[in-house]
C-alpha positions as CSV (number, residue, x, y, z in Angstrom):
1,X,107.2,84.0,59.1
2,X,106.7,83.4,63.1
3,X,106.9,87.3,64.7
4,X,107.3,87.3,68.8
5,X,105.7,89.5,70.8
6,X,108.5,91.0,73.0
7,X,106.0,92.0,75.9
8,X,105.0,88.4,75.9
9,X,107.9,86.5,75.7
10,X,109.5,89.0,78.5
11,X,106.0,88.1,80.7
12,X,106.5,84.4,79.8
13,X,110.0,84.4,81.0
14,X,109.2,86.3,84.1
15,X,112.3,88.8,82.8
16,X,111.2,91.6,85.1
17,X,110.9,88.9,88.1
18,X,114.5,87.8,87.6
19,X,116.0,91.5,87.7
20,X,114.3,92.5,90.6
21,X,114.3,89.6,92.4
22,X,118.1,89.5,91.9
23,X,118.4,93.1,92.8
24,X,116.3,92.7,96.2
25,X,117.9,89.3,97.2
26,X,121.5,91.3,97.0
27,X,120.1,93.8,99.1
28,X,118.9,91.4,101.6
29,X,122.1,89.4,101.7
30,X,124.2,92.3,102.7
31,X,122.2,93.6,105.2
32,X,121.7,89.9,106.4
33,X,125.3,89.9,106.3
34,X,126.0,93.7,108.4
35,X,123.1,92.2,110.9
36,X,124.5,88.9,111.6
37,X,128.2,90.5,111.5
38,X,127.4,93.0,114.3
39,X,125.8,90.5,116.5
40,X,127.8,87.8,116.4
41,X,131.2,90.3,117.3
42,X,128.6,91.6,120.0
43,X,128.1,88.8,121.2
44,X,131.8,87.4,121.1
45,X,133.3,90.3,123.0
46,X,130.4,90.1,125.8
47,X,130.5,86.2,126.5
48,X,134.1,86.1,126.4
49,X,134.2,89.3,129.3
50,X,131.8,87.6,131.2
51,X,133.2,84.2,130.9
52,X,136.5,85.9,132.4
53,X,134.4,87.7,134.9
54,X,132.6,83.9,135.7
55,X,129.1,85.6,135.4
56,X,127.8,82.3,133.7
57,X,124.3,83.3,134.0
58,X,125.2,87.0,131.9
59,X,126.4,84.7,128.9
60,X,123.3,82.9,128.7
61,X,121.5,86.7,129.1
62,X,123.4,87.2,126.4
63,X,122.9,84.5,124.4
64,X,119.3,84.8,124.1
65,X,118.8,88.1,124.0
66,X,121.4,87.5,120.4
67,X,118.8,84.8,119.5
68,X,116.1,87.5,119.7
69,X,118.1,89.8,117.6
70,X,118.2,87.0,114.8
71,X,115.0,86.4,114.8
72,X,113.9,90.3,114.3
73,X,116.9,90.0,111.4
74,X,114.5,87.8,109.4
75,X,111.2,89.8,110.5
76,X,112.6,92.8,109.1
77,X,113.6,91.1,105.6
78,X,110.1,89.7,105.3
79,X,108.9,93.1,105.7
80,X,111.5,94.2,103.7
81,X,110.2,92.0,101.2
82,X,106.9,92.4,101.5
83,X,107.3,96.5,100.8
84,X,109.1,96.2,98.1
85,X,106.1,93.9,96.5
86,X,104.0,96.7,97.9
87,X,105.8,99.9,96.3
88,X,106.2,97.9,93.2
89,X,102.2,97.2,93.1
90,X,102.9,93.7,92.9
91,X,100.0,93.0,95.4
92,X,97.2,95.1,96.2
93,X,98.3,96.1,99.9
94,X,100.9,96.0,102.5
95,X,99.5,93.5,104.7
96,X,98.9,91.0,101.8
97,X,102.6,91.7,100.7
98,X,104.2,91.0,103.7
99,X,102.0,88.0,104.7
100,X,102.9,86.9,101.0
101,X,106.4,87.3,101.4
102,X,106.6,85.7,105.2
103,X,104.7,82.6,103.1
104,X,107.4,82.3,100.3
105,X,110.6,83.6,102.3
106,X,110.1,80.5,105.3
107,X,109.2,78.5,102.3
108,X,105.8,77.5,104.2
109,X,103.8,78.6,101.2
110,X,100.6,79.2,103.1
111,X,99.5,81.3,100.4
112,X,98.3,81.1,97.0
113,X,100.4,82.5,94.7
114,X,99.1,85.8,94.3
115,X,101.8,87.8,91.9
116,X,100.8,88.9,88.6
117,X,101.7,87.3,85.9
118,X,105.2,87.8,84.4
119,X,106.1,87.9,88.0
120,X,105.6,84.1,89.4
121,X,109.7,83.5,89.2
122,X,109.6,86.1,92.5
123,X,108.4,83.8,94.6
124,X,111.0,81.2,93.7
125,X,113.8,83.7,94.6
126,X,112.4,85.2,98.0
127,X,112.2,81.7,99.1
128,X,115.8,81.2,98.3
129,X,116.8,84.3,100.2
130,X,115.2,82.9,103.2
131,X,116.8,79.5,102.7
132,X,120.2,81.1,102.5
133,X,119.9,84.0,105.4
134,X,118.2,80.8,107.5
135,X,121.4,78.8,106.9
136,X,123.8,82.0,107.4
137,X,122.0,82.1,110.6
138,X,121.9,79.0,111.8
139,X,125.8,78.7,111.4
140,X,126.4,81.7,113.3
141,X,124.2,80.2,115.8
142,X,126.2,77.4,116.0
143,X,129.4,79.4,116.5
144,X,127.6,81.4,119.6
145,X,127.4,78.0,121.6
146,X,130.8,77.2,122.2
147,X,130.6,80.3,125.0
148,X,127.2,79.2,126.1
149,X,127.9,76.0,126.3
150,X,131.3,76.5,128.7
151,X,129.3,79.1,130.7
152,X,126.5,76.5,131.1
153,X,128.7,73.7,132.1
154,X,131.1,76.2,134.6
155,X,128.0,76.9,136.6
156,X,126.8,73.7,136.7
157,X,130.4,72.6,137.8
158,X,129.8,75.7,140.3
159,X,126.3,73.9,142.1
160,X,128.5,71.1,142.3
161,X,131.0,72.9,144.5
162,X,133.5,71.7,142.3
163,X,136.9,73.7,143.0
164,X,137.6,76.8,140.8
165,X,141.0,75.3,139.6
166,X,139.0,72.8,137.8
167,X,136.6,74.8,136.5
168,X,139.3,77.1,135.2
169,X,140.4,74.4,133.6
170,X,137.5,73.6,132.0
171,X,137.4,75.0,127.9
């Protein structure tokens, strides 16, 4: 008669991985989500005032400083990361943990794969929360440089003493 160990077929099948992993990349998602939400709208209402206003210069300002927010989005869920892996003694310290997590979650894998075992499946699912809050992000991107792009080509028209009728033509 075969008898399994439930403590090792739950470590073989990185169980406790899979729930918290799960658990942590739902939490990163919807704050993902509530960041990129609130800068995007930010954004929106801004370059389209300044577009009206024909402060070309303020939606490219505005643009970039967006593009900064972004970036500190995915800074903050690597730490994010990297403190949960911390709290739950999944790596000795905090630096380690977020240096791990920054590895796996931009899918650079710099690092050896330092989680215990019963835990390797982690690293698997932080790097697929960066993959999908990197392609959230780069489609939000995308949508930010309609304005930009019109408030780019509007002061260019501008150096080219171009008439404003045209301009304001110009979508």
């Amino acid at each position: 008669m075969i008898t399994l160990n439930t403590v090792t077929l739950t470590t073989e099948l990185d169980l406790p991985a899979y729930l918290f992993g799960i658990a942590m990349l739902l939490i990163v998602m919807l704050l993902h989500g509530l960041a990129l939400l609130q800068i995007a709208k930010r954004y929106e209402v801004k370059s389209f005032l300044y577009l009206a206003e024909h402060k070309y210069s303020s939606v490219a300002l505005v643009f970039y400083i967006s593009v900064l927010c972004l970036f500190l989005i995915h800074i903050f869920e690597i730490i994010l990361w990297g403190i949960a892996l911390w709290v739950f003694n999944l790596l000795p310290n905090l630096g380690q943990s977020i240096l791990f997590s920054g590895s796996t979650y931009t899918a650079m894998g710099f690092m050896d794969d330092l989680l215990p075992s019963g835990w390797k499946m982690l690293a698997i699912i932080i790097a697929f929360s960066g993959m999908f809050a990197f392609a959230w992000t780069a489609s939000v991107m995308i949508s930010m440089t309609k304005n930009f792009r019109q408030a780019y080509t509007r002061l260019h028209m501008q150096k080219l003493q171009i008439p404003n009728e045209v301009i304001e033509r110009f979508k």
